[in-house]
ChimeraX commands (.cxc) that place a marker at each C-alpha (Angstrom):
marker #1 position 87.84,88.02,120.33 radius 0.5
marker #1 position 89.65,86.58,123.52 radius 0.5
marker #1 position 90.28,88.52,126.18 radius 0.5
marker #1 position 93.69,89.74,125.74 radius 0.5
marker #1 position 95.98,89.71,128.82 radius 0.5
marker #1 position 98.27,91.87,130.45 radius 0.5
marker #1 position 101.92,91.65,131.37 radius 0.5
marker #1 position 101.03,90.60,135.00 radius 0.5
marker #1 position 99.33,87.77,134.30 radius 0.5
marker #1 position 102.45,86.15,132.56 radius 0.5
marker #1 position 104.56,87.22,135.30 radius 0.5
marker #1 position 102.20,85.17,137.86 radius 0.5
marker #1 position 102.27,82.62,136.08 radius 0.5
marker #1 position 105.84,82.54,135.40 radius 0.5
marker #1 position 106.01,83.09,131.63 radius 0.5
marker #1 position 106.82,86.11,129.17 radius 0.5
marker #1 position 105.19,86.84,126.36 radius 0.5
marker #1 position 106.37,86.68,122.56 radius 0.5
marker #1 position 106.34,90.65,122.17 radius 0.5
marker #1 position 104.45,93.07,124.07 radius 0.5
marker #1 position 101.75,95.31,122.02 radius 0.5
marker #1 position 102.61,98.96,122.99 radius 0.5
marker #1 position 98.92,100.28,121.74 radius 0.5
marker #1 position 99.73,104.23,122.58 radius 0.5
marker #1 position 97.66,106.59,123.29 radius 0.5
marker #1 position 95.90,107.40,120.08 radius 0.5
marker #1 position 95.52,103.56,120.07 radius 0.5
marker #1 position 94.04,103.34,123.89 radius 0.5
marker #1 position 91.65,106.71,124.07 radius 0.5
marker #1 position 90.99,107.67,119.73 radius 0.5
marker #1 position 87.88,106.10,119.09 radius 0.5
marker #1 position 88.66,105.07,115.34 radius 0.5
marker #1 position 92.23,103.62,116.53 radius 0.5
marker #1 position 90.91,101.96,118.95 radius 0.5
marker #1 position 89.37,99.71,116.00 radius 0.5
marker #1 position 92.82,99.73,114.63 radius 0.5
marker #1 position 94.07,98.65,117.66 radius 0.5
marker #1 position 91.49,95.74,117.88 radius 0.5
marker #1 position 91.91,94.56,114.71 radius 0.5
marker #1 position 95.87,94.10,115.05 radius 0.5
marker #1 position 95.20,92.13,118.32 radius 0.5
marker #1 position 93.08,89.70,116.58 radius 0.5
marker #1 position 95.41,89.28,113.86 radius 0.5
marker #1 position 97.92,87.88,116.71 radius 0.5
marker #1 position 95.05,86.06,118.06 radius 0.5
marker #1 position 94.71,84.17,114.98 radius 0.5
marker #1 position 98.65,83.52,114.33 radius 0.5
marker #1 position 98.68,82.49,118.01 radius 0.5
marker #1 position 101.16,85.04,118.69 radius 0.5
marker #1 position 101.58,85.65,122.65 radius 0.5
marker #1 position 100.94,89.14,123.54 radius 0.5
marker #1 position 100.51,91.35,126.25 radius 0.5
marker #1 position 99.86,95.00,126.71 radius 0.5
marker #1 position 100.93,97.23,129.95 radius 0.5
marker #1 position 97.53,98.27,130.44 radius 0.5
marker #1 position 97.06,100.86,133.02 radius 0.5
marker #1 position 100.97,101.02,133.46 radius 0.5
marker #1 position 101.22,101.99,130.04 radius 0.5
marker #1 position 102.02,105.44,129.73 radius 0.5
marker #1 position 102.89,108.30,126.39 radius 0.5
marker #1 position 106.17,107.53,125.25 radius 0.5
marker #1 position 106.75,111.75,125.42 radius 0.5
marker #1 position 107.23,112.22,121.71 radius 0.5
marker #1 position 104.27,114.98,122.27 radius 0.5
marker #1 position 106.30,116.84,124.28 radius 0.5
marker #1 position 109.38,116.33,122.90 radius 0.5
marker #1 position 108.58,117.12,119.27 radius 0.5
marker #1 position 106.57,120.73,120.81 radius 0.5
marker #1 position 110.14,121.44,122.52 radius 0.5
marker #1 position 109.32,120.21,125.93 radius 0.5
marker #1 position 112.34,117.85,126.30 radius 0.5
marker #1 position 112.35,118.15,130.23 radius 0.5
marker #1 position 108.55,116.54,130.26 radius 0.5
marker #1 position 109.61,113.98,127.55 radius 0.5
marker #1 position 112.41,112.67,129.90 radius 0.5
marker #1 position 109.76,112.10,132.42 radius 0.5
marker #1 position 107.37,110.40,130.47 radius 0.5
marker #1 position 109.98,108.36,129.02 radius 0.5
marker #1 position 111.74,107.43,132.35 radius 0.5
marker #1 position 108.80,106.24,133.69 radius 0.5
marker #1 position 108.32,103.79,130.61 radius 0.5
marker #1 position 111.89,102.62,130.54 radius 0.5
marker #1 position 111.08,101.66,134.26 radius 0.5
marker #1 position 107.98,99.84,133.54 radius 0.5
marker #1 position 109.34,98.35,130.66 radius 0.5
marker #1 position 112.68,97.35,132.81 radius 0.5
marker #1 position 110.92,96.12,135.34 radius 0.5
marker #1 position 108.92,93.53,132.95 radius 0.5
marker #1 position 112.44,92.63,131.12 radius 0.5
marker #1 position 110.67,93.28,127.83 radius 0.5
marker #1 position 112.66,92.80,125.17 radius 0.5
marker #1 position 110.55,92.37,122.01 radius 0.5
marker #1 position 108.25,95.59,121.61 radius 0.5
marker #1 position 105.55,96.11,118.42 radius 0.5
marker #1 position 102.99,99.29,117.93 radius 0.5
marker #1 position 100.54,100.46,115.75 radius 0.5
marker #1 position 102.05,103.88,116.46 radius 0.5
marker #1 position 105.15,104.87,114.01 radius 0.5
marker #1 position 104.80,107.90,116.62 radius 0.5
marker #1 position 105.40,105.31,119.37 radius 0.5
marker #1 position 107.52,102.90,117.57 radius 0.5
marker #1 position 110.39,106.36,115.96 radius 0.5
marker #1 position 110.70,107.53,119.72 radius 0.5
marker #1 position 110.86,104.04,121.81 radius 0.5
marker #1 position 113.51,102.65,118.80 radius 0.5
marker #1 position 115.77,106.02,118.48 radius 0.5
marker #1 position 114.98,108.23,121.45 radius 0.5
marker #1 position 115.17,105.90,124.35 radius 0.5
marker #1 position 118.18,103.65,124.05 radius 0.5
marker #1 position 119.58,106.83,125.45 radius 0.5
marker #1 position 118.20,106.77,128.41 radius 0.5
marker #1 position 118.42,103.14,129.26 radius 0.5
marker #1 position 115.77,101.49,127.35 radius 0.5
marker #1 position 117.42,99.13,125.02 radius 0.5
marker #1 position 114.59,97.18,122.96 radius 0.5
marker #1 position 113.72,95.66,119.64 radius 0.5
marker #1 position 110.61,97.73,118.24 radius 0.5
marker #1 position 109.16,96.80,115.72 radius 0.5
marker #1 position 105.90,98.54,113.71 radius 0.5
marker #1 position 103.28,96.58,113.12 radius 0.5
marker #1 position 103.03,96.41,109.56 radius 0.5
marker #1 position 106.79,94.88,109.48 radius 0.5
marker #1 position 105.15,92.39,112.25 radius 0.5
marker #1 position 102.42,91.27,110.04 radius 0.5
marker #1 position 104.51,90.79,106.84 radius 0.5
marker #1 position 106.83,88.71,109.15 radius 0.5
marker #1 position 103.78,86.63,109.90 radius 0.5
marker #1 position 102.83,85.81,106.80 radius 0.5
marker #1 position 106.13,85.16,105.82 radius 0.5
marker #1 position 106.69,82.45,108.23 radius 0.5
marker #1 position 103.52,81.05,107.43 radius 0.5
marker #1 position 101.48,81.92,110.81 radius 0.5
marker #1 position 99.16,84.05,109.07 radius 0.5
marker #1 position 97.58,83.37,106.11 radius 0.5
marker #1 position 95.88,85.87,103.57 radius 0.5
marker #1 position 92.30,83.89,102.79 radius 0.5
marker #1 position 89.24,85.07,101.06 radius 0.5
marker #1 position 88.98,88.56,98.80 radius 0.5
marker #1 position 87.31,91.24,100.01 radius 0.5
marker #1 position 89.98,93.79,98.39 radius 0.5
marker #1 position 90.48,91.82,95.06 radius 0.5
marker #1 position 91.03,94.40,92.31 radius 0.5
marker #1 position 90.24,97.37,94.85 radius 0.5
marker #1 position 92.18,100.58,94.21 radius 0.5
marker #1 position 94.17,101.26,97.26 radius 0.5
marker #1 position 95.67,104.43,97.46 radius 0.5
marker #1 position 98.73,103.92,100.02 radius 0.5
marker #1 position 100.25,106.99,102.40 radius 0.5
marker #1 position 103.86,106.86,103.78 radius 0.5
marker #1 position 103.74,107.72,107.60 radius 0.5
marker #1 position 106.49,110.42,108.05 radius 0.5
marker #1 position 108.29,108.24,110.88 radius 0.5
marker #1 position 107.78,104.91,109.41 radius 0.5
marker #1 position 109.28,105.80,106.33 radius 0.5
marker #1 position 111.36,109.11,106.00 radius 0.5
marker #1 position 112.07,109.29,109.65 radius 0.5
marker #1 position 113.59,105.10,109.73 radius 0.5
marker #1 position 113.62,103.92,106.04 radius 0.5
marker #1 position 110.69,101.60,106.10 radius 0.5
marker #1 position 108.69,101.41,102.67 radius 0.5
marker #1 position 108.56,97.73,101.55 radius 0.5
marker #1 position 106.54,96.55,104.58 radius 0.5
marker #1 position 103.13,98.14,104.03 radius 0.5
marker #1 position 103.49,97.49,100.11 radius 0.5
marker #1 position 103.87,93.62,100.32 radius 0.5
marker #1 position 101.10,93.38,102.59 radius 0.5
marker #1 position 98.73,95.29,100.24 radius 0.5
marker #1 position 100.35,93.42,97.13 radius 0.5
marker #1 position 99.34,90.06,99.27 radius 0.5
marker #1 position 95.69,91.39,99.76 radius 0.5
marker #1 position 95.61,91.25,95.97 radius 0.5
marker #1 position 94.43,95.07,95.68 radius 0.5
marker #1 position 95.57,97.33,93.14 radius 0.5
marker #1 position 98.28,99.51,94.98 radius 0.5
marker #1 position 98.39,102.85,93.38 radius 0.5
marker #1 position 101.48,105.82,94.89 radius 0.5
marker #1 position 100.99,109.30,95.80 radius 0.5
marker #1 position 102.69,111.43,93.51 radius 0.5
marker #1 position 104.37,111.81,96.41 radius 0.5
marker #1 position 105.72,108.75,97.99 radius 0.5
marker #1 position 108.57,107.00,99.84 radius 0.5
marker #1 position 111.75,109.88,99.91 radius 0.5
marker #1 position 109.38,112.03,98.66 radius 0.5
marker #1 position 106.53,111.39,100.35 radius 0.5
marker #1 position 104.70,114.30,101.95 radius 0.5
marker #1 position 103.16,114.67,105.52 radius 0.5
marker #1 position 100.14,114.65,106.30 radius 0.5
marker #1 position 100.06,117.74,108.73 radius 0.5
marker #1 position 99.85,116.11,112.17 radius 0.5
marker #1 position 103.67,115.46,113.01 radius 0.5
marker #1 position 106.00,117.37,115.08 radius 0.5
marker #1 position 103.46,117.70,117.57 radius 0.5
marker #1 position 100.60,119.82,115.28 radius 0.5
marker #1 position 97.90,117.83,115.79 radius 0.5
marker #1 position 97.67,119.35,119.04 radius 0.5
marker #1 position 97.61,122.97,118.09 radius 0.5
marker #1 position 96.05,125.58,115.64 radius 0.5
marker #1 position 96.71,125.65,112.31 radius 0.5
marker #1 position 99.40,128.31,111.29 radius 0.5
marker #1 position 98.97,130.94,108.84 radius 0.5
marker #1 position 98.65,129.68,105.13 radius 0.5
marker #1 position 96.74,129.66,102.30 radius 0.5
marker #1 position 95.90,125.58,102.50 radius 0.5
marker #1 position 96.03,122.65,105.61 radius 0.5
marker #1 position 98.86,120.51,104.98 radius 0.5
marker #1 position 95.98,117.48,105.51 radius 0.5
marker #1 position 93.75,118.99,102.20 radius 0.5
marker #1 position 97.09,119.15,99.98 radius 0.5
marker #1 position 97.69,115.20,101.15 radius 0.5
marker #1 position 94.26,114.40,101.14 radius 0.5
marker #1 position 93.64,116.10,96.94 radius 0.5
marker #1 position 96.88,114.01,96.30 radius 0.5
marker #1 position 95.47,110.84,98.14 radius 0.5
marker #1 position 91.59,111.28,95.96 radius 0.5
marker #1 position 93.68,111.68,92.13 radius 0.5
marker #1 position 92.37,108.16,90.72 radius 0.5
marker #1 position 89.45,107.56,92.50 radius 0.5
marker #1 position 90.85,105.11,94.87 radius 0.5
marker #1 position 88.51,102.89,96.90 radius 0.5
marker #1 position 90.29,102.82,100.07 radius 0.5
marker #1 position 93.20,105.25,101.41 radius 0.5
marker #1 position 95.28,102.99,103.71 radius 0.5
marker #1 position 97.46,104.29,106.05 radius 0.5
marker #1 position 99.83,103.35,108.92 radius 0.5
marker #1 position 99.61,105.96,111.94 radius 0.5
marker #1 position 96.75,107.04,114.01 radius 0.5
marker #1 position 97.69,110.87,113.04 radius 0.5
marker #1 position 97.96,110.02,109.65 radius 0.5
marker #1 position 94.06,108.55,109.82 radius 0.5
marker #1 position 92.52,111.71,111.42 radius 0.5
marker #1 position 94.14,113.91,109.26 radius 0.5
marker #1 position 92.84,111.59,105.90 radius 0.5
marker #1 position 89.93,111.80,107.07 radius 0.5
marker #1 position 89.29,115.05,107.78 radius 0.5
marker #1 position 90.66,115.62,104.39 radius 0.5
marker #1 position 88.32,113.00,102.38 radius 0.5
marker #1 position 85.33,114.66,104.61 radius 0.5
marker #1 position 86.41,118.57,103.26 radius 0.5
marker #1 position 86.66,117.07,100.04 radius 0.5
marker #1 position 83.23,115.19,100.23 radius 0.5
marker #1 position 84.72,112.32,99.75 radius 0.5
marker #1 position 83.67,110.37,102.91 radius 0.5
marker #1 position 80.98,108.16,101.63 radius 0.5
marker #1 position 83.23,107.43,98.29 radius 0.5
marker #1 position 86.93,106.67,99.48 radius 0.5
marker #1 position 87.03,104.53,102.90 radius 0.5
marker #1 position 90.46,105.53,105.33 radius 0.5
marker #1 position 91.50,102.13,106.15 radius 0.5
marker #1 position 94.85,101.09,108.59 radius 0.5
marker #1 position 96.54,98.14,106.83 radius 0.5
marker #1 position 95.72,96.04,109.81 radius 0.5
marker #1 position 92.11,96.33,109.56 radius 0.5
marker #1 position 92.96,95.52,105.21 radius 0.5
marker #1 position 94.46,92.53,106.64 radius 0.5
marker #1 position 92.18,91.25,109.20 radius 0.5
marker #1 position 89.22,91.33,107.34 radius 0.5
marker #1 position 91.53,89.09,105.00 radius 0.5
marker #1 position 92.61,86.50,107.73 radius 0.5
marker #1 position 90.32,83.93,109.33 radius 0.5
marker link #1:1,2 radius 0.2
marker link #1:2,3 radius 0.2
marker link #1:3,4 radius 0.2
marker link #1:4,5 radius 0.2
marker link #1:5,6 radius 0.2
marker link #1:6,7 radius 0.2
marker link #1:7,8 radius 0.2
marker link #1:8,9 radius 0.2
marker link #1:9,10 radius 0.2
marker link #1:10,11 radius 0.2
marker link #1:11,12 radius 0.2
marker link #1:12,13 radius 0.2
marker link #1:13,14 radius 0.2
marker link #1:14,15 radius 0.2
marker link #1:15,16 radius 0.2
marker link #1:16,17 radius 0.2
marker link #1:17,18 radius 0.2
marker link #1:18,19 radius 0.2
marker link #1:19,20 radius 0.2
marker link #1:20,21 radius 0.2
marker link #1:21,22 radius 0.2
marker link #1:22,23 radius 0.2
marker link #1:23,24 radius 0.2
marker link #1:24,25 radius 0.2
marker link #1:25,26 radius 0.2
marker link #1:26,27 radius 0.2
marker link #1:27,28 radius 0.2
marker link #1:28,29 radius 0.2
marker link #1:29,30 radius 0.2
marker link #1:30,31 radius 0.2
marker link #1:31,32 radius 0.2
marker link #1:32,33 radius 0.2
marker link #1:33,34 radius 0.2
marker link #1:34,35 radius 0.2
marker link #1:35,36 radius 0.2
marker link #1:36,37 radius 0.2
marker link #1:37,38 radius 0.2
marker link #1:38,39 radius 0.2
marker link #1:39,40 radius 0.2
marker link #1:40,41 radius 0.2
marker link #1:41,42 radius 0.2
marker link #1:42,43 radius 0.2
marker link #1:43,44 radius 0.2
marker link #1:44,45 radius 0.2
marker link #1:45,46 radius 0.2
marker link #1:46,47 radius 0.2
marker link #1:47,48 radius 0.2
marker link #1:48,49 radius 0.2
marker link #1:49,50 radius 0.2
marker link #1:50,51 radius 0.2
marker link #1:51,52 radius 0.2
marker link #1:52,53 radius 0.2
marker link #1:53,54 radius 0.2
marker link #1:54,55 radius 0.2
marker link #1:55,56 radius 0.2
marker link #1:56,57 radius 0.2
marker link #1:57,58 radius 0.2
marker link #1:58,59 radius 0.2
marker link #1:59,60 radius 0.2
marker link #1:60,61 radius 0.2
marker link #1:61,62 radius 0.2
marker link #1:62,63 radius 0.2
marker link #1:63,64 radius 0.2
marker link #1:64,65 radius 0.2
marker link #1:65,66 radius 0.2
marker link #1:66,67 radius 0.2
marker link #1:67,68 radius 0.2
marker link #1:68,69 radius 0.2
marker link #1:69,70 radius 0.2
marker link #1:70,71 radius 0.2
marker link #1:71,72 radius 0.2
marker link #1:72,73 radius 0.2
marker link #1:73,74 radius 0.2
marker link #1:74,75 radius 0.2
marker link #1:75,76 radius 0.2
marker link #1:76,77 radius 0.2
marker link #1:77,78 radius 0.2
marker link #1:78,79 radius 0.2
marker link #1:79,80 radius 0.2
marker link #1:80,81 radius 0.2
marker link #1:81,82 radius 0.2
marker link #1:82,83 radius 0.2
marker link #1:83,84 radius 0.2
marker link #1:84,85 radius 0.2
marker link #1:85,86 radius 0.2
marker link #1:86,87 radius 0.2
marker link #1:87,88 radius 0.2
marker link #1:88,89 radius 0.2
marker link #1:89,90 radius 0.2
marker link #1:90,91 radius 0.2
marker link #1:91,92 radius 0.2
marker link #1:92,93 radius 0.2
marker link #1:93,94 radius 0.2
marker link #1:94,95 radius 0.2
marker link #1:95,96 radius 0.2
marker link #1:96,97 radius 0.2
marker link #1:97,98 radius 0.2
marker link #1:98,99 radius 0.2
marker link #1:99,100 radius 0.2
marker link #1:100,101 radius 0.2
marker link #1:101,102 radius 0.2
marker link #1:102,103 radius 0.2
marker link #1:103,104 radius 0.2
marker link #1:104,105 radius 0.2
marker link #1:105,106 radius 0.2
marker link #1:106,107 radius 0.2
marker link #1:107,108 radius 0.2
marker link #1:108,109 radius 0.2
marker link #1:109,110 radius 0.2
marker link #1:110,111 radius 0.2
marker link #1:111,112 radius 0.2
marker link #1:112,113 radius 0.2
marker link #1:113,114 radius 0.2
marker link #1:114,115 radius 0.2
marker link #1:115,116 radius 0.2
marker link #1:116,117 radius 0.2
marker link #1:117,118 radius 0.2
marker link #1:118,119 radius 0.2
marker link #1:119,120 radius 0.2
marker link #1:120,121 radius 0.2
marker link #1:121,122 radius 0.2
marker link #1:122,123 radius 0.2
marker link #1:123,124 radius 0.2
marker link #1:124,125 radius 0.2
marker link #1:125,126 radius 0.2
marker link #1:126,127 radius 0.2
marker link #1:127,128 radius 0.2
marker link #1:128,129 radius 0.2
marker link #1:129,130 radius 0.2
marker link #1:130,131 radius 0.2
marker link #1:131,132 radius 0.2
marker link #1:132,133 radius 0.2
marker link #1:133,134 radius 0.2
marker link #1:134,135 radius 0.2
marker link #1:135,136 radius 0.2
marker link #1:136,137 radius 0.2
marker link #1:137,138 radius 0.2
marker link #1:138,139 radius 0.2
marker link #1:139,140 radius 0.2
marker link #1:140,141 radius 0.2
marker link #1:141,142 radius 0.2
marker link #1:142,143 radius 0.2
marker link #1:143,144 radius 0.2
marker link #1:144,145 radius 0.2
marker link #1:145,146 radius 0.2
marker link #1:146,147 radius 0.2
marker link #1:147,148 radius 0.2
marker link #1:148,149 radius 0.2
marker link #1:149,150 radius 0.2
marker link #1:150,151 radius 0.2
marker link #1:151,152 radius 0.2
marker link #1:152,153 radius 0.2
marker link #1:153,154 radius 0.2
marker link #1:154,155 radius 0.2
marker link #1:155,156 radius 0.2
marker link #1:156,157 radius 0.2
marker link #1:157,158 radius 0.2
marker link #1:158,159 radius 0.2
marker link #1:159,160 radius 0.2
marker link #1:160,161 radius 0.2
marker link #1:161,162 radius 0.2
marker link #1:162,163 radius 0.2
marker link #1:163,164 radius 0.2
marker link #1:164,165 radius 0.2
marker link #1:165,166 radius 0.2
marker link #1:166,167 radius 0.2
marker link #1:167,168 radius 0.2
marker link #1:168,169 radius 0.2
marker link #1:169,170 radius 0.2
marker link #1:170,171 radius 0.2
marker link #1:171,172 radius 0.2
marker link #1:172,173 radius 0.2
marker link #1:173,174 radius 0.2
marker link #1:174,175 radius 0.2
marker link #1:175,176 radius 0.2
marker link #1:176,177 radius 0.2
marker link #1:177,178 radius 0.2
marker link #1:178,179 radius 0.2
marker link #1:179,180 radius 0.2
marker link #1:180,181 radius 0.2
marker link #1:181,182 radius 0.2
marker link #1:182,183 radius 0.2
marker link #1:183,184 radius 0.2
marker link #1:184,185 radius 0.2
marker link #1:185,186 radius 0.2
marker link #1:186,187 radius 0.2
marker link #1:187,188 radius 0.2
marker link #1:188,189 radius 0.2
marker link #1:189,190 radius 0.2
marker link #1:190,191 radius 0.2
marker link #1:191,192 radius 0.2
marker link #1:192,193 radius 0.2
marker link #1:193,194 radius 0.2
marker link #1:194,195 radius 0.2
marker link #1:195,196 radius 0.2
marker link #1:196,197 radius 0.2
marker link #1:197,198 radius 0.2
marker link #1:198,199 radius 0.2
marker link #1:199,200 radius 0.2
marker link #1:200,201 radius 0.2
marker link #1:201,202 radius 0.2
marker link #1:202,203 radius 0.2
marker link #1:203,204 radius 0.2
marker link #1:204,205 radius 0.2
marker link #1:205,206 radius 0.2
marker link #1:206,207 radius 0.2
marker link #1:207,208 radius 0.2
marker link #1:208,209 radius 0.2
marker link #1:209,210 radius 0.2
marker link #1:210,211 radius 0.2
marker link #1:211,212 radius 0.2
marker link #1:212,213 radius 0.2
marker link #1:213,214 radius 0.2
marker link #1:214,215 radius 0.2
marker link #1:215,216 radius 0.2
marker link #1:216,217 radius 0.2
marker link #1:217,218 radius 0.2
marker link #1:218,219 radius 0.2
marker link #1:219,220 radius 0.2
marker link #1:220,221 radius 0.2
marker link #1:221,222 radius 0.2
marker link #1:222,223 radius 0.2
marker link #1:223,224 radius 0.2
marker link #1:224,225 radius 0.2
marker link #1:225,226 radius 0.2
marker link #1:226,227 radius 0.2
marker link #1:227,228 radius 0.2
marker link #1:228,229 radius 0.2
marker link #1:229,230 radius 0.2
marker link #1:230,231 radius 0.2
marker link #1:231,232 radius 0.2
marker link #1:232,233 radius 0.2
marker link #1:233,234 radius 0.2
marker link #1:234,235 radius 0.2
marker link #1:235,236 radius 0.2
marker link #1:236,237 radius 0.2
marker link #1:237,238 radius 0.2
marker link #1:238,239 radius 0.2
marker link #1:239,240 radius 0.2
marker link #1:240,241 radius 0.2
marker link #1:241,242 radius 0.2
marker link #1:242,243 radius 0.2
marker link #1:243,244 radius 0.2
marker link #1:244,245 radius 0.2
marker link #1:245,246 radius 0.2
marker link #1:246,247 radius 0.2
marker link #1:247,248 radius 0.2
marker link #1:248,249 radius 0.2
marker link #1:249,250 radius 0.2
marker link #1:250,251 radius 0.2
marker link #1:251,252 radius 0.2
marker link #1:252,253 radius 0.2
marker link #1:253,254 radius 0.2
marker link #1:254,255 radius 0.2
marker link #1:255,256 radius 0.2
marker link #1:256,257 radius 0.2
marker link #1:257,258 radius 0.2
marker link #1:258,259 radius 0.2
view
């Protein structure tokens, strides 16, 4: 993998990049996502896509705070971004975060950060689409992929189609939740819960997802969000389902599909 470059360097050198790779927080300090986040940057590497990431200038786009009630700490953290961002005259943002990608498309126009966002599962169709990237090989021929709707990639801004033709491409078997799309249920970490203790209830929102995600025997849960992976997971290990049923983001699907 090349070393992947921040925004400075195009600045010195007089150049901007195609988009800019918000990688988020989950993304930057989450073990696992940080393999998610690796595995999207290659995929640009290989489409020759010109990236660059904030780096240490990079900082949480609030929706923590905001979603736990704290908008005066979300204004902050966003500020600070928008300033960054402004600074840069970024126009062209993607994430691996629907997290990042719901609060920097709807919450911050607002406050003076007007950019296109874009999630990266939209990103990677688009590349294949125009022919940059192409789907080679078959390590997911015929797999059953059982396929979860991130909360704010597709109740929260409509997006459904994406993540499906990408897994369609891969030449898997793409089975729904009984849940799905409109209907599709969360998988407990939203609204700022993945940061606090479980309420009173008879069952974790992430075991109810994670029996409906197991019904089939799937080989591979595939998901979009880096909340949406540690709750799957945690449910597939309650369920002892770890070693059967793999929790996969659809960029690593697609990298290991792309040479």
């Amino acid at each position: 993998m090349q070393a992947i470059k921040e925004i400075q360097s195009f600045i010195q050198e007089g150049k901007s990049p195609e988009i800019l790779f918000w990688v988020g927080c989950a993304g930057s300090y989450d073990e696992r996502a940080q393999r998610v986040s690796k595995a999207f940057a290659e995929i640009l590497q290989k489409a020759n896509v010109e990236f660059a990431i904030l780096g240490a200038e990079e900082g949480c786009t609030g929706d923590p705070a905001k979603r736990a009630g704290n908008e005066f700490l979300f204004q902050m953290q966003a500020m600070q971004n928008i300033e960054v961002l402004n600074g840069y005259a970024i126009k062209k943002i993607v994430t691996a975060c629907p997290h990042c990608f719901n609060t920097l498309k709807n919450e911050y126009p607002s406050l003076g950060g007007n950019y296109d966002v874009v999630h990266h599962t939209q990103f990677i169709n688009e590349l294949i689409d125009q022919g940059r990237l192409a789907i080679e090989g078959g390590p997911f021929n015929g797999k059953k992929i059982k396929y979860h709707d991130s909360c704010y990639l597709g109740r929260a801004n409509g997006i459904y189609e994406a993540p499906r033709m990408i897994i369609e491409r891969l030449d898997a078997d793409l089975q729904e939740m009984k849940r799905c799309k409109t209907n599709g249920l969360c998988c407990g970490a939203g609204g700022a819960q993945m940061f606090k203790e479980a309420e009173k209830g008879h069952k974790e929102v992430n075991i109810e997802r994670a029996e409906e995600a197991v019904q089939g025997n799937p080989d591979i849960i595939a998901v979009n969000c880096p909340f949406c992976m540690t709750m799957m997971r945690d449910g597939t290990k309650h369920l002892d389902k770890e070693a059967e049923i793999a929790v996969m983001d659809i960029a690593e699907l697609v990298n290991q599909h792309t040479k």
